[in-house]
Residue, then its C-alpha position, 0 to 999 in steps of 0.5 A: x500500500x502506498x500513502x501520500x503524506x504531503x509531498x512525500x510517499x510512504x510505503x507500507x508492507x505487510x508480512x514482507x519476508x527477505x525474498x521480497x524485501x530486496x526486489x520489491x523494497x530495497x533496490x526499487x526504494x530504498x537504494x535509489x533514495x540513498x544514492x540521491x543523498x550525499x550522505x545517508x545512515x539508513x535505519x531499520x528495526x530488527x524484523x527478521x526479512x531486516x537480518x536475513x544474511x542476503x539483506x545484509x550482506x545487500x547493504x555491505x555490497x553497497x557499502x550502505x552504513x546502518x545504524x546500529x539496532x540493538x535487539x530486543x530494544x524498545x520501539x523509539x521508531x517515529x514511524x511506528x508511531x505514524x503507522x497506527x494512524x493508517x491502521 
């Protein structure tokens, strides 16, 4: 499911597991927004199609920094948050 918010476009998946997170996420979404910036930290939760060994080793191939997740952390997420009002 896709939302407008404002002028930007936020993506909503439902169970997407690892097979489809690269093909239909990652590489059409993420990689080409990340590219765009001169700089970039990208930041996902611990879900499993998120540490799934081919995901990871997606974001080392291109040499795309993470931001250090811990598991088990609280939800500090914001979106989570934005999330529940589209629910």
């Amino acid at each position: 499911m896709t939302i407008m918010v404002g002028c930007k476009q936020l993506i909503l998946l439902a169970h997407c597991r690892y097979n489809h997170y690269i093909p239909e996420v990652l590489e059409p979404v993420v990689l080409p927004y990340l590219q765009s910036l001169s700089t970039a930290i990208f930041q996902q939760d611990n879900p499993r199609p998120h540490v799934a060994r081919i995901v990871q080793r997606f974001f080392v191939n291109r040499q795309i920094e993470l931001l250090p997740w811990p598991a088990r952390s609280p939800d500090l997420s914001p979106i989570e948050n934005m999330c529940s009002m589209f629910a």
